[in-house]
LOZA-819389 format. One record per residue (C-alpha): chain; y, x, z. Coordinates in steps of 0.001 Angstrom, whole numbers, always signed. Layout:
BEGIN
 cadena      py      px      pz
      A       Y       X       Z
...
end
This chain:
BEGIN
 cadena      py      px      pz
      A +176362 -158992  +82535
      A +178918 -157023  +80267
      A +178679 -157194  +76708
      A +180209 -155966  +74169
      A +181935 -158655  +71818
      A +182834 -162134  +74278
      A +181946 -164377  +71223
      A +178277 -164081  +69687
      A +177952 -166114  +66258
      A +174266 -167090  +66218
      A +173305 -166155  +61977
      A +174721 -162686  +62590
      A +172646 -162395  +65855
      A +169521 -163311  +63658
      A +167435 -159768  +62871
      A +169841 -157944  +65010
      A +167533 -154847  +67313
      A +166548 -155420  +70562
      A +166557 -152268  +72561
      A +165874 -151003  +76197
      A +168131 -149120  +78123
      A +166708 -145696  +77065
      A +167202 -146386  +73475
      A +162916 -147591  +72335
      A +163312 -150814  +70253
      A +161536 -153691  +71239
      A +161856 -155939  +68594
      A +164108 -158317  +66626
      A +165840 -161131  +67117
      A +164724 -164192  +65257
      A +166291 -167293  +67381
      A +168323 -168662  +70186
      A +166839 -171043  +72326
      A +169706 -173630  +73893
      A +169206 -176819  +75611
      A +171614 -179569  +75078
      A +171417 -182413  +77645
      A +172218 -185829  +76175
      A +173845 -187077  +79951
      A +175307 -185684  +83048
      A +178441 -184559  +80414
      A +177087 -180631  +81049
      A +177786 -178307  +77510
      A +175141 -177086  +75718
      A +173834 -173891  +77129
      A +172251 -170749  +75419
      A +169152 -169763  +77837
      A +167194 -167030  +75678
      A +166278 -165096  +72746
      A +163734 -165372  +70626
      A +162478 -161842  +70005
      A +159633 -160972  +67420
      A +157711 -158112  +68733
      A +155316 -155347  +66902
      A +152635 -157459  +65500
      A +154867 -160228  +64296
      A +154296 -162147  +67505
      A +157535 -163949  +68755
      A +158404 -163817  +72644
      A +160741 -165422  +75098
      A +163473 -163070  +76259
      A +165590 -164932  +78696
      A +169428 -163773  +78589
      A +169496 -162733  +82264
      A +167648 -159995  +80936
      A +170092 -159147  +78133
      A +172931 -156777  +78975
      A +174788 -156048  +76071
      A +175251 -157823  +72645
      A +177248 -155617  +70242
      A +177593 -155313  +66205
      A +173606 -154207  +65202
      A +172471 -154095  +68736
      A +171205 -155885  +71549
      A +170605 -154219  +75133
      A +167868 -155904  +77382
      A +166249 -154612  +81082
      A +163783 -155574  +83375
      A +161259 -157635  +82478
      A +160174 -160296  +80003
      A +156271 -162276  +78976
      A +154767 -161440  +76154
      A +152820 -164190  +76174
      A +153657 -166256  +72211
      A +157141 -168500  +72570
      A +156277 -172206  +72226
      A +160003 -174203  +73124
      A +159720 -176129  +76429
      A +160475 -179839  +76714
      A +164699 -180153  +76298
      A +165010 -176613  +74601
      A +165584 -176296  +70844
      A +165677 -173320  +68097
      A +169179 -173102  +66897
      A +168471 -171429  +63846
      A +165211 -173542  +63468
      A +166383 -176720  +64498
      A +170236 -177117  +65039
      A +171562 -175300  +61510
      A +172097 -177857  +58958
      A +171546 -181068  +61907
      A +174623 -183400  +60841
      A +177138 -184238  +63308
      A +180199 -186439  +63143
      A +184088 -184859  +63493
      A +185859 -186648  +66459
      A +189483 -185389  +65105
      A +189006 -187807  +61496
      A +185478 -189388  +62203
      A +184013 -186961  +59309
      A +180319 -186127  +58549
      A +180048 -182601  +58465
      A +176777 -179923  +58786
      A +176224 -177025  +60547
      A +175737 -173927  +59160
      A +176452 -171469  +62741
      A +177036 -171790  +66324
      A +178748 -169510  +68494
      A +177793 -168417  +72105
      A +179966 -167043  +75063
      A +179643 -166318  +78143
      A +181421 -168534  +81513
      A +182660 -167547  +84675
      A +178958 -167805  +86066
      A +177648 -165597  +83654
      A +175921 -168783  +81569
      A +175682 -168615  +77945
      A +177269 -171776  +76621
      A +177513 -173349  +73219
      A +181453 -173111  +72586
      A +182234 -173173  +68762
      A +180395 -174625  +65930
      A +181169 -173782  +61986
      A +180955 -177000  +60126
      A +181142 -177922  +56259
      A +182348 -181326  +55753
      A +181322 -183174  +52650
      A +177882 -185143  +51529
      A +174571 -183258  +50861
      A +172389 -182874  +47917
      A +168832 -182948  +48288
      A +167081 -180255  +46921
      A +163816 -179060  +46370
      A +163873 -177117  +49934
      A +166622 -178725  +51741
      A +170099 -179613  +51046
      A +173361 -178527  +49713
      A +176567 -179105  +50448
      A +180316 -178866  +49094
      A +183541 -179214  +51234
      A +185126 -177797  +53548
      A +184502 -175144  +55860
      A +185559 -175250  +59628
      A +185247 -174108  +62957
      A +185833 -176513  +65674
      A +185218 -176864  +69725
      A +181429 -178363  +70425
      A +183221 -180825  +72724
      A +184851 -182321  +69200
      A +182128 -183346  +67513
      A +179027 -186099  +68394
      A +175948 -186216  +67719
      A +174546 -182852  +68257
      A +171865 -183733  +70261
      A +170758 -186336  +67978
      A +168074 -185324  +65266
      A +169110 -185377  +61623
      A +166094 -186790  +59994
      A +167476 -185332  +56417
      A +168171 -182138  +58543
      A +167189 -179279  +55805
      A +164501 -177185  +55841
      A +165615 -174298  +53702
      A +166428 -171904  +56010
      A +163476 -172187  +57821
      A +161509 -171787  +54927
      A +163413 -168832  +53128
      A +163139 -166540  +56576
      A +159147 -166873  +56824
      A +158918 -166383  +52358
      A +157531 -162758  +53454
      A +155403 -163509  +55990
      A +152260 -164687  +55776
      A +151004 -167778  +56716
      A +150051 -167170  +60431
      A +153577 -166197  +61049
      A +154915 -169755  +59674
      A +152301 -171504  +61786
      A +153159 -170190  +64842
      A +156447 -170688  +63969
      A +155712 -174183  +63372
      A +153882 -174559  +66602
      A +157104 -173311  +68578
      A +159126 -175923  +67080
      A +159089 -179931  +68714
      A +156675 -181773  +66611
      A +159601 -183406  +64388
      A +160819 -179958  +63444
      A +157653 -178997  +62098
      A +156626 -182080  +60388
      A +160621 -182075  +58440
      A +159505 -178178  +57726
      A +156187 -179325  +56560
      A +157239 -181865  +54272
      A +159201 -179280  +52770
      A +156477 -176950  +52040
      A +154499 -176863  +48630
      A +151562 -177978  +49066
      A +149663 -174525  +48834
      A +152110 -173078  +51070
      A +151159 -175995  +53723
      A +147680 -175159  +53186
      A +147203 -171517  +53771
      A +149509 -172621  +56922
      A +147108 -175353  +58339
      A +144494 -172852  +58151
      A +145727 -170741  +60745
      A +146230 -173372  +63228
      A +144435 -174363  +65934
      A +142394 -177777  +65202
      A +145018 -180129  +67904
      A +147897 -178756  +65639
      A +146186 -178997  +62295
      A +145261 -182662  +62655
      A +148751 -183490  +64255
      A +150549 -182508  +61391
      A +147946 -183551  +58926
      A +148828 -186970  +60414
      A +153225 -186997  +59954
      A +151732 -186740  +55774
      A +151723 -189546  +53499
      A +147759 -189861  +52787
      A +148579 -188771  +49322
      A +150463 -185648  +50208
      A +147850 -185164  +53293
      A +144828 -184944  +50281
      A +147023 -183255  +47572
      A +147020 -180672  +50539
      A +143429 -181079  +51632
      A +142383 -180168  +48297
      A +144679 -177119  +48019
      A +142661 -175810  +51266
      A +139173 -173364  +51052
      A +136473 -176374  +51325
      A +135186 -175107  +54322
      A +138673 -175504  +56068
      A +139364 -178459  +54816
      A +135843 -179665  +55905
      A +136220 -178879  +59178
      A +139734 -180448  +59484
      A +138551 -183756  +57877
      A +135237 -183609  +60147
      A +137586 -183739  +63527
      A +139360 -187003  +61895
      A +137954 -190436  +62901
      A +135374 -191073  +60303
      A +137257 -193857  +58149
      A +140556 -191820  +58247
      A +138440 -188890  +56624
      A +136744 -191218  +54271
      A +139945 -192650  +53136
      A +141225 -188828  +52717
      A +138275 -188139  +50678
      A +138483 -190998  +48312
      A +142560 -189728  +47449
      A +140852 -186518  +46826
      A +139909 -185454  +43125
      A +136571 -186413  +42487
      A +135457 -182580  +42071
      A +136892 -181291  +45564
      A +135592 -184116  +47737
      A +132153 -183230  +46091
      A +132569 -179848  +47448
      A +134084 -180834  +50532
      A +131700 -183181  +51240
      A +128819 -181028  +50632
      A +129562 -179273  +54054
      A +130108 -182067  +55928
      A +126640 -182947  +55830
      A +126086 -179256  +57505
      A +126135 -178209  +61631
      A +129658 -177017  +62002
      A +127759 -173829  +63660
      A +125212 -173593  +60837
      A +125554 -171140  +57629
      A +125896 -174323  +55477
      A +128825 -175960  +57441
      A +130591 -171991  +57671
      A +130543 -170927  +54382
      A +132530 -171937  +51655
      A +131754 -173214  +47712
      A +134052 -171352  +45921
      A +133302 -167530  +46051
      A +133297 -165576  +42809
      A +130256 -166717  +41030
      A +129451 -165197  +37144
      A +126608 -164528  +35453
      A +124440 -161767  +34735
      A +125833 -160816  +31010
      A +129346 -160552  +32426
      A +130949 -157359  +32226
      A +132229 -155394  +34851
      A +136279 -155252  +33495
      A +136032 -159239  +33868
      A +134464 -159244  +37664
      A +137272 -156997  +38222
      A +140132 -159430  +36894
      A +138411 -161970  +38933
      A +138621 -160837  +42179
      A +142690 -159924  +41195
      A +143080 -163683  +41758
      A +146262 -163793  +44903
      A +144712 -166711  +45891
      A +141266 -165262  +46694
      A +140652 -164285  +50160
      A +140256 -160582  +51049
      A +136550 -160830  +52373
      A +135585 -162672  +49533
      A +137206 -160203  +47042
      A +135105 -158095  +48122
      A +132110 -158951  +45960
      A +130788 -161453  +43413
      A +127590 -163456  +43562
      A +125437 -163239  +40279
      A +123677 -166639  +39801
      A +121708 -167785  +35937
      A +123408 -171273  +34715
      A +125501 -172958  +35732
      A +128013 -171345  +37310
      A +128610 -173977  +39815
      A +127071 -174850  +43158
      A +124512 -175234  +43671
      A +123751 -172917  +40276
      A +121333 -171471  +38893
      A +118941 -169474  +40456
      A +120502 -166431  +42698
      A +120028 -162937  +41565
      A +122006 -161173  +43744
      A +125539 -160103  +44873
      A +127546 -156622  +43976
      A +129910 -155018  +45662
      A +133795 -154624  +44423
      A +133529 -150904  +45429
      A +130393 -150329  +43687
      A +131930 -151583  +39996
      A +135130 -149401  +41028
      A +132692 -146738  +39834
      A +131073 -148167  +37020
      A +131840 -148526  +32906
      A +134240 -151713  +32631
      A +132169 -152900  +29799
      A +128663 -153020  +31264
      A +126641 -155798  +32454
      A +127476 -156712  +36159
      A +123586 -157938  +36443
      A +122612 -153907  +36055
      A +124422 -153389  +39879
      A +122992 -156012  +42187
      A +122716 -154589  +45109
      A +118315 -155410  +45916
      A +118913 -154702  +50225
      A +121384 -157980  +51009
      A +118924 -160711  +52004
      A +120894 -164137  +51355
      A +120837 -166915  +54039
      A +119385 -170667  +54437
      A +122029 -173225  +54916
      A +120232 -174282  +58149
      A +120629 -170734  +59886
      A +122670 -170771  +63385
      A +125855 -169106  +63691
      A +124074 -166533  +66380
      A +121931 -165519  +63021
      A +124984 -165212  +60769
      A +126382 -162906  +62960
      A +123759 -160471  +63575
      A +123079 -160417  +59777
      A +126808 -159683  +58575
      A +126711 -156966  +61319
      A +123612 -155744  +60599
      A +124578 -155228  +57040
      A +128568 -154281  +57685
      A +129247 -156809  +55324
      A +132309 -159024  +54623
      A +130521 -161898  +53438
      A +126961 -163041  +52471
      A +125451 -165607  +50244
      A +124200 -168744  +50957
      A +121240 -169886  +48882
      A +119185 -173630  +49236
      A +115233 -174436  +49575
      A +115546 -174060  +44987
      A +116757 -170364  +45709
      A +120459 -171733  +44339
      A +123679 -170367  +45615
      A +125191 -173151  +47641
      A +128119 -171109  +48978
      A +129144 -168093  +50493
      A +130173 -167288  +54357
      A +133194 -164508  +54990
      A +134024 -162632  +58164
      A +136671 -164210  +58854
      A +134632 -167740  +59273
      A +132065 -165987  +61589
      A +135051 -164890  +63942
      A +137001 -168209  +64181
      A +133971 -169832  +65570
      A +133183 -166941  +67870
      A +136754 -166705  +69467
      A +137384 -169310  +71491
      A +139200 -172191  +69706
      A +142372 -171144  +70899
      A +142343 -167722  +70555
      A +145416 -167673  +68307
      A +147012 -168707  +71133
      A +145877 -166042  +73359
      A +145879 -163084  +70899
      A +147698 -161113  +72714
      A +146812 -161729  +76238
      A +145918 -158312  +76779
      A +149467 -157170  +76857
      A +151044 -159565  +79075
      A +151102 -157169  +82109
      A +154113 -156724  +82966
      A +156074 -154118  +81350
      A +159661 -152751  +81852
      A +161608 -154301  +79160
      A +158363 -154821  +77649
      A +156375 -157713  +79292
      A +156642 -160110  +82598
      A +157238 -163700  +83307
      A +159272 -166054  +81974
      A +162595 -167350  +83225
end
């Protein structure tokens, strides 16, 4: 393989093109993948890219198929699997899990952190860690990671120790600070590619609503893994910042005492809610739908439904209507009156009474009703979500689209998303290796 430039810094490969050999981009490059055996005295070698794809989805490219690397491009043939990256047993991110890892200085026994890597290429064409740039000096801990003062340097990998080892005050800064656009599938897979000590140092350094809207989109195996690397304070400060019904279905794939313990950390007013749907089927309306859509009552005006639904928080599907209920306001409420679309009070005076819209045509459901039911309803109505109202005629809770789907798919569909393009494809798709 030829390439352009013999030494390849890692940082300034990071979001760098990927093209194929007619010039049609292919994606960007987020990560290196290297493995770095601890015996046997062989260097650290660079195996693949991590490319992200149209769609956000990230993909193994191995460098076999790369061939050129130059300022703002890469070059890459033949084929590669589009199946999602997840890291192999002995391979690591270097961007993701080597940058900031500690190591000590053989020359004067130093502590120093690493902030790059560079790659080049051997006689046999193998990518091989060769150079690292180091800052000596001690860390402060921040509120992401760590920083650091001292000095700067570059120095042979065979000079320093410990670069296999794990730094468990490794920062998590960077990790966090390239996924701060993205939304919170992205991170997760993310998470998922990383070894399970990465992601739990990346977790702890998460905010707690941050960590939540992550969980969500992870499969139930990964959700209750990483639930578990929390202190049980942290895990329900977390729990809590999660839509009930999430959090509800993560707690009810705990063993029971481990949930019950999580529940009693809980504030008082969440576990009520979160226990509430517990005591549902997890494929009945009651144990799909969620307590906290946007409930108000009949005398509220229209401008103040509208501010409502402005909340960033609020999912899309249910920001799509509000649920009109008499006193109180909470579930279960008053009795139900109806629900009214967003789209429909787009149209109307902002100071009118939202109870003069209610739209007479949406049948709410029984918490009892099968998923199979739930289905055909939202369908039947193209609706985003529907109301769920008790044996009293109370609003309960509300089920979205997006609840109905995730127990349709199979549970590890976000695994398989995009299993429909992993034909090969020149540059484009193919197996792995």
């Amino acid at each position: 393989m030829s390439t352009a430039v013999d030494r390849v810094y890692i940082a300034r490969l990071a979001g760098t093109p990927v093209f194929d050999p007619i010039g049609d981009a292919v994606g960007r490059v987020r990560d290196v993948v290297v493995v770095i055996r601890r015996t046997g005295g062989n260097p650290p070698t660079a195996v693949g890219l991590v490319v992200e794809v149209p769609g956000r989805r990230r993909v193994f490219m191995p460098l076999t198929r790369v061939t050129s690397i130059s300022p703002g491009q890469v070059i890459c043939t033949g084929v590669v699997n589009l199946r999602r990256f997840k890291a192999r047993p002995g391979e690591s991110l270097a961007i993701a899990e080597l940058f900031e890892r500690s190591v000590r200085l053989k020359e004067d026994k130093s502590t120093a952190y690493i902030e790059d890597i560079a790659i080049e290429q051997d006689r046999t064409k193998t990518w091989r860690l060769t150079k690292l740039y180091v800052r000596k000096g001690e860390r402060r801990k921040g509120v992401l990671g760590f920083s650091r003062r001292g000095e700067a340097v570059v120095v042979d990998v065979d000079q320093v120790t410990g670069l296999s080892i794990r730094d468990k005050n490794q920062g998590a800064s960077l990790v966090i600070e390239a996924f701060e656009d993205h939304k919170p599938a992205d991170l997760a897979a993310a998470l998922m590619e990383m070894s399970p000590s990465r992601s739990a140092e990346i977790a702890a350094a998460l905010d707690d609503e941050r960590l939540a809207d992550v969980l969500e989109e992870m499969p139930e195996e990964d959700q209750i893994v990483l639930l578990s690397t929390l202190r049980s304070e942290r895990a329900a400060d977390v729990l809590e910042a999660m839509e009930p019904d999430d959090a509800a279905d993560l707690l009810g794939d705990l063993p029971a005492p481990q949930a019950a313990a999580l529940l009693e950390l809980m504030e008082p007013e969440e576990a009520r809610n979160v226990e509430q749907l517990l005591g549902y089927e997890d494929d009945s309306a009651g144990g799909l739908m969620t307590t906290e859509p946007v409930i108000v009552g009949p005398e509220t005006t229209v401008a103040t439904c509208l501010a409502l639904v402005r909340k960033q928080e609020l999912p899309p599907a249910l920001a799509s209507m509000v649920f009109v209920v008499r006193p109180p306001l909470e579930t279960p409420t008053g009795r139900y009156i109806g629900l009214v679309h967003i789209q429909k009070l787009l149209r109307e005076p902002p100071h009118d009474s939202i109870g003069n819209f209610v739209d007479p045509a949406i049948a709410p459901l029984h918490p009892g009703e099968h998923l199979s039911v739930v289905a055909r309803r939202m369908a039947a109505y193209d609706i985003l979500a529907l109301p769920v109202v008790n044996d009293d005629h109370r609003l309960v809770g509300a089920i979205s689209i997006d609840d109905v789907l995730d127990h349709l798919l199979p549970s590890d569909w976000r695994e398989h998303m995009d299993e429909e393009d992993e034909a090969p494809t020149p540059a484009k798709g193919g197996a792995r290796g």
